[in-house]
N, C-alpha and C positions, 0 to 999 in steps of 0.2 A: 493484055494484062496491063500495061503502061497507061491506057486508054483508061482503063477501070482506077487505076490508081490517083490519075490527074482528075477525075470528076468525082471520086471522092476526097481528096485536098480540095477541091475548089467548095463542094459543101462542106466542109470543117472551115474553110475558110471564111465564108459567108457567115455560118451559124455564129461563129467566134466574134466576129465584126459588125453583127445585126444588119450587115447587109442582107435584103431582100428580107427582112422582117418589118410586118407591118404592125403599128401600133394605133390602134384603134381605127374608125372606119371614118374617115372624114369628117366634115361636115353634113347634116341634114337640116334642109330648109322648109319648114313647114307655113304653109299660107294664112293667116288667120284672119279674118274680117275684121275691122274697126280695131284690130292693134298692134299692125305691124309685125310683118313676119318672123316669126319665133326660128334661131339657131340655134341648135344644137350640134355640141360638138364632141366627139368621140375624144378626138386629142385632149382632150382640157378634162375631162372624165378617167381618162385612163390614165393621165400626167399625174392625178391626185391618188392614182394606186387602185383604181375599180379595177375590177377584171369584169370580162366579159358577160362569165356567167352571174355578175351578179343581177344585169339585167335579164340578158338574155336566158332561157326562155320564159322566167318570173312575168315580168312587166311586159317583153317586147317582144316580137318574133323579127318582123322585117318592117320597114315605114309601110310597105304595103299592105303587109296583113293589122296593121297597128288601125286600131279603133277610135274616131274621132273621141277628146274625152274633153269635157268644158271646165273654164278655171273654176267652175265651182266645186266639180269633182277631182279636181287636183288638191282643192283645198281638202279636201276634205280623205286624203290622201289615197290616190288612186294616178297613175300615171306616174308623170312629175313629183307629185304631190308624196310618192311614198317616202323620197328622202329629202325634196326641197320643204321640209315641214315648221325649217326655222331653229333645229336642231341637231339637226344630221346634216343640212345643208343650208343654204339660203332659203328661208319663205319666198313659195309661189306668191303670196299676199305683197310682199315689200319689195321685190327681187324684179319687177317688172322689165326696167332696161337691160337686166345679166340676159335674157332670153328675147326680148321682144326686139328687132332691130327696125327702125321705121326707110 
C-alpha cells in the first residue's frame, strides 16, 4: 500500500513540475544540396504555442515517412510552405537563413 502511495506522489509530482515532460521533439536536420542544410526545430515551433497535431498527421508523419518536397513546392504552399507563406509565418521566399544553416 505505502509502495502504491509513494509512486503515485512521485507522478503527481513530476506532472506538477513538468518534470519528464517533453516539449516538442528536438531538432531535425535535413540534407539539401546547394543550400545548406535546413533545421528544423520542434522547440522554436512548439515555444510559439503549435501543438503537435497541428502538423502532425496533416503535413508530416515521421522525417522518415516525410516526402522529399522542393522550394518550389513549398512556395507554392505544400510542406514548409503551408504556413511559412509570409503571413502566418515567415516566407519560404525571404526566410532562407531562419531554416537553411551552411
Amino acid at each position: 500500500m505505502m509502495k502504491k502511495f509513494l509512486a503515485g506522489l512521485g507522478i503527481v509530482v513530476m506532472a506538477a513540475t513538468g518534470v519528464g515532460a517533453r516539449v516538442g521533439g528536438g531538432d531535425i536536420t535535413y540534407e539539401v544540396q546547394g543550400a545548406g542544410k535546413a533545421i528544423f526545430s520542434h522547440d522554436s515551433h512548439v515555444s510559439k504555442g503549435l501543438k503537435c497535431t497541428d502538423c502532425h498527421d496533416a503535413l508530416y508523419v515521421t522525417k522518415e515517412k516525410h516526402k522529399h518536397v522542393s522550394m518550389a513546392e513549398m512556395q507554392k504552399g505544400k510542406s514548409c510552405g503551408a504556413c511559412h507563406n509570409g503571413k502566418k509565418a515567415f516566407d519560404v521566399k525571404a526566410g532562407c537563413n531562419n531554416c537553411h544553416k551552411q
